[in-house]
TORKOL-4160 file (C-alpha; in steps of 0.2 Angstrom, whole numbers, padded with zeros to 4 digits, m for minus):
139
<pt num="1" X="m0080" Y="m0055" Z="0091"/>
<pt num="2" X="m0069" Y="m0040" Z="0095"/>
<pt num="3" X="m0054" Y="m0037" Z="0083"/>
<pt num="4" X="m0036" Y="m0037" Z="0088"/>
<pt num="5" X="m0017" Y="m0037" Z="0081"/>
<pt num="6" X="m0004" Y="m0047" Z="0088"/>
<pt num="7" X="0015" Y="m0045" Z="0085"/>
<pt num="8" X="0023" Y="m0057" Z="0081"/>
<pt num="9" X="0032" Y="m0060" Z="0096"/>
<pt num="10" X="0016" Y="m0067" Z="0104"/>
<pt num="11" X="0013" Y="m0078" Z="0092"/>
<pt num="12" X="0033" Y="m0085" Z="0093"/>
<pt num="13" X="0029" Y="m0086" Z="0112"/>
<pt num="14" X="0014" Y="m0095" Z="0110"/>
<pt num="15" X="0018" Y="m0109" Z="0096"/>
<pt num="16" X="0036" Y="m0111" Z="0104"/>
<pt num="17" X="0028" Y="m0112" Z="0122"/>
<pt num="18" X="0042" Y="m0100" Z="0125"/>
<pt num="19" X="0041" Y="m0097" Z="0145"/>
<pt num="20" X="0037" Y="m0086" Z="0154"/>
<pt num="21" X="0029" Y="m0075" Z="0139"/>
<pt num="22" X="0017" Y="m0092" Z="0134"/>
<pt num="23" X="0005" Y="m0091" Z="0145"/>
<pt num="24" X="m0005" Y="m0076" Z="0143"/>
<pt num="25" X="0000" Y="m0079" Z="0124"/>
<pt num="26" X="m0010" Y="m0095" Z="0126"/>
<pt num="27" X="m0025" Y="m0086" Z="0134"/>
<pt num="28" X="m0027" Y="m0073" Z="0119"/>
<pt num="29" X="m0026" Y="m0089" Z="0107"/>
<pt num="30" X="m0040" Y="m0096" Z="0120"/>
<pt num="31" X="m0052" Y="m0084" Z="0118"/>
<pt num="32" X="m0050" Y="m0086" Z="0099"/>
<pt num="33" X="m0054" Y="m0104" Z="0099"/>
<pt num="34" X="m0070" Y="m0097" Z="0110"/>
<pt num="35" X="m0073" Y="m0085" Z="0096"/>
<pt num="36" X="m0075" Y="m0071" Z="0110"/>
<pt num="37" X="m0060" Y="m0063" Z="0097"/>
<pt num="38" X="m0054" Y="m0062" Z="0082"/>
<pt num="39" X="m0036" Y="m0063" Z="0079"/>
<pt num="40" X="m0025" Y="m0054" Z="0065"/>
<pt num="41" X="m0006" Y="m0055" Z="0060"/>
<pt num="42" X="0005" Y="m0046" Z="0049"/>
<pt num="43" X="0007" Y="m0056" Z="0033"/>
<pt num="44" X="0027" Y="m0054" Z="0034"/>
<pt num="45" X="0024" Y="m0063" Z="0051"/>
<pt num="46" X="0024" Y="m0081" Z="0043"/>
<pt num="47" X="0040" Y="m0083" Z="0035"/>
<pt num="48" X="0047" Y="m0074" Z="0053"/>
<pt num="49" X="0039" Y="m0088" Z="0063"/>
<pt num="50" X="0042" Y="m0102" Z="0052"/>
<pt num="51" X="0061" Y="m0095" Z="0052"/>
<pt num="52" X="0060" Y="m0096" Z="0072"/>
<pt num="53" X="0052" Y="m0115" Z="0074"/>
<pt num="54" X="0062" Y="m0123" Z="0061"/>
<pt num="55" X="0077" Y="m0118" Z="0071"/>
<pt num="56" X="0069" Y="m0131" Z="0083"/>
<pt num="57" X="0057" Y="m0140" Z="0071"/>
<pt num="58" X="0054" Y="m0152" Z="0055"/>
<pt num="59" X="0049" Y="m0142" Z="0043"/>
<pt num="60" X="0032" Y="m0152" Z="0041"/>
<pt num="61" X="0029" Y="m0150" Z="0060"/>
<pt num="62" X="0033" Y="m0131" Z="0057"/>
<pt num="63" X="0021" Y="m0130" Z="0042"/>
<pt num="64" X="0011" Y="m0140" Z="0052"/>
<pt num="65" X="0008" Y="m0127" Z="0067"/>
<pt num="66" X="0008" Y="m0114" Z="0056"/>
<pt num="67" X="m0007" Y="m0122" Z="0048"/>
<pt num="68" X="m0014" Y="m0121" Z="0062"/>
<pt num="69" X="m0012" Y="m0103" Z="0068"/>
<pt num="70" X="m0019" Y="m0098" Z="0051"/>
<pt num="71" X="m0036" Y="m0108" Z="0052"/>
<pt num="72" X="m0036" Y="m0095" Z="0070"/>
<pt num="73" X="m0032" Y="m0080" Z="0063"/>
<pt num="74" X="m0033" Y="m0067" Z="0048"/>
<pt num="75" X="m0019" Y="m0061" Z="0039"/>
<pt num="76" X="m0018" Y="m0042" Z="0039"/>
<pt num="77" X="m0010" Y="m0036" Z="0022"/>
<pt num="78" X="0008" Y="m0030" Z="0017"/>
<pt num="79" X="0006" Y="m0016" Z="0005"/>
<pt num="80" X="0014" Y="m0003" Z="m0004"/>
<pt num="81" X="0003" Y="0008" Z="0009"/>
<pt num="82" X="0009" Y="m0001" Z="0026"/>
<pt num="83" X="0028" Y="0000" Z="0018"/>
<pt num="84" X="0026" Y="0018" Z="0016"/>
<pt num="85" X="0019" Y="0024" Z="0031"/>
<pt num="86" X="0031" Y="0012" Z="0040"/>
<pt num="87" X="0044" Y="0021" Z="0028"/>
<pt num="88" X="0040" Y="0038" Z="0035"/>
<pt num="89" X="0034" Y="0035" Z="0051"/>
<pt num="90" X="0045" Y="0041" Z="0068"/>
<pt num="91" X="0045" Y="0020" Z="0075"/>
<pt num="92" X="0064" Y="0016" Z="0079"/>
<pt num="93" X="0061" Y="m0002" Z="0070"/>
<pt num="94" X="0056" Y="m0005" Z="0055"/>
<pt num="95" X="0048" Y="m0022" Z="0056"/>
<pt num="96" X="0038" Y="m0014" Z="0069"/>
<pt num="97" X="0032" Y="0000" Z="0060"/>
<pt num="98" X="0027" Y="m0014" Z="0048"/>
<pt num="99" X="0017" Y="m0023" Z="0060"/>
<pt num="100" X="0009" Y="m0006" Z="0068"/>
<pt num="101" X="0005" Y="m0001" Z="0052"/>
<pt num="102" X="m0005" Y="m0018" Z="0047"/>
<pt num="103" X="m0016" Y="m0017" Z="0061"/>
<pt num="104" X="m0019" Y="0001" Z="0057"/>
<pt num="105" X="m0023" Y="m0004" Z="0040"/>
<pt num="106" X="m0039" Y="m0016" Z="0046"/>
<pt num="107" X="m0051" Y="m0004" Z="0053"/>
<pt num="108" X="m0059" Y="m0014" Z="0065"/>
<pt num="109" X="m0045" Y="m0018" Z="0074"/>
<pt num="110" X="m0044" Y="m0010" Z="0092"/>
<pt num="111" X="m0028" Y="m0015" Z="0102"/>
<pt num="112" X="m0012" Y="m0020" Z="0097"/>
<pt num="113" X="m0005" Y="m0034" Z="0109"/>
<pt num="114" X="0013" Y="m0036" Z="0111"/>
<pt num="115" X="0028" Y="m0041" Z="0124"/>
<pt num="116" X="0036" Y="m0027" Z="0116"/>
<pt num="117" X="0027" Y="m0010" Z="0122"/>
<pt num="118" X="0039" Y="0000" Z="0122"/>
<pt num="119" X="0041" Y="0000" Z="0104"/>
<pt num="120" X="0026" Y="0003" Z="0101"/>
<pt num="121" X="0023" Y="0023" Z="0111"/>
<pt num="122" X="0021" Y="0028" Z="0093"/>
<pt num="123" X="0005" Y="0019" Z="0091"/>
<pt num="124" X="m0012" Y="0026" Z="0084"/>
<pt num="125" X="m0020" Y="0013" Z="0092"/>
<pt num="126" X="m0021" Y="0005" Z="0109"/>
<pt num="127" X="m0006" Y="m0007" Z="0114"/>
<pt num="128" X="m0007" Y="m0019" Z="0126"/>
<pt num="129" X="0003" Y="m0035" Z="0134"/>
<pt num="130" X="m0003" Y="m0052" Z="0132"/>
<pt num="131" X="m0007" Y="m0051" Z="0151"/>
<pt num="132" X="m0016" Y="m0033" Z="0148"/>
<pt num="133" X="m0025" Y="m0038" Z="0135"/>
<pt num="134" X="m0032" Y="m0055" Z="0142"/>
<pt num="135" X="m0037" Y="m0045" Z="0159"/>
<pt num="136" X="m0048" Y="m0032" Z="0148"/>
<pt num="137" X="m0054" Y="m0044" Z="0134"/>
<pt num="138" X="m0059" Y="m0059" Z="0144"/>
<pt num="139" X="m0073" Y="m0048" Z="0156"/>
């Protein structure tokens, strides 16, 4: 299965079947479920997504979907390590610095997927849009 990172933007697109981003979102979970990939997420990314459902959730049906997303996924660590390099790296925001530096931390990752690429030009490793990613990965 090949490895990837997905921001948590993705992920909010996705589980909040935000339109039109959810689609292609929905295509990456896919090939999860397939186990053509394997999914990993920024530790700090669950109390950010159960912040943005519960605005629109119960909080069991939010801990309930974020149960979910976690039996799909693996949880790529927030250490003293990420925070650092995040600290001194040249990224514009901070929490993606975070997220860049996550992936970066698993060695097997190879692409970063987010809406957000721009943010991102910064990357050591490949960064790609739900779309992009699904178009490569899927072949």
């Amino acid at each position: 299965m090949k490895p990837v990172f997905i921001d948590t933007n993705v992920i909010i697109d996705f589980l909040a079947n935000r339109e039109p981003f959810a689609f292609f979102a929905g295509k990456i979970f896919d090939l999860a479920e397939q186990k053509k990939l394997t999914i990993y997420i920024s530790a700090v990314s669950y109390n950010n997504i159960y912040y943005i459902l519960k605005q629109s959730l119960t909080h069991s049906a939010t801990i309930k979907l974020i149960a979910q997303l976690e039996d799909l996924t693996k949880v790529a660590a927030v250490d003293e390590w990420v925070i650092q390099k995040a600290i001194n790296s040249n990224f514009k925001d901070f929490e993606d610095a975070i997220q860049h530096f996550c992936a970066v931390g698993v060695k097997e990752i190879g692409v970063l997927i987010t809406r957000d690429t721009d943010d991102f030009k910064k990357s050591e490793l490949p960064v790609m849009t739900p779309e992009e990613a699904y178009s490569f990965l899927s072949i």
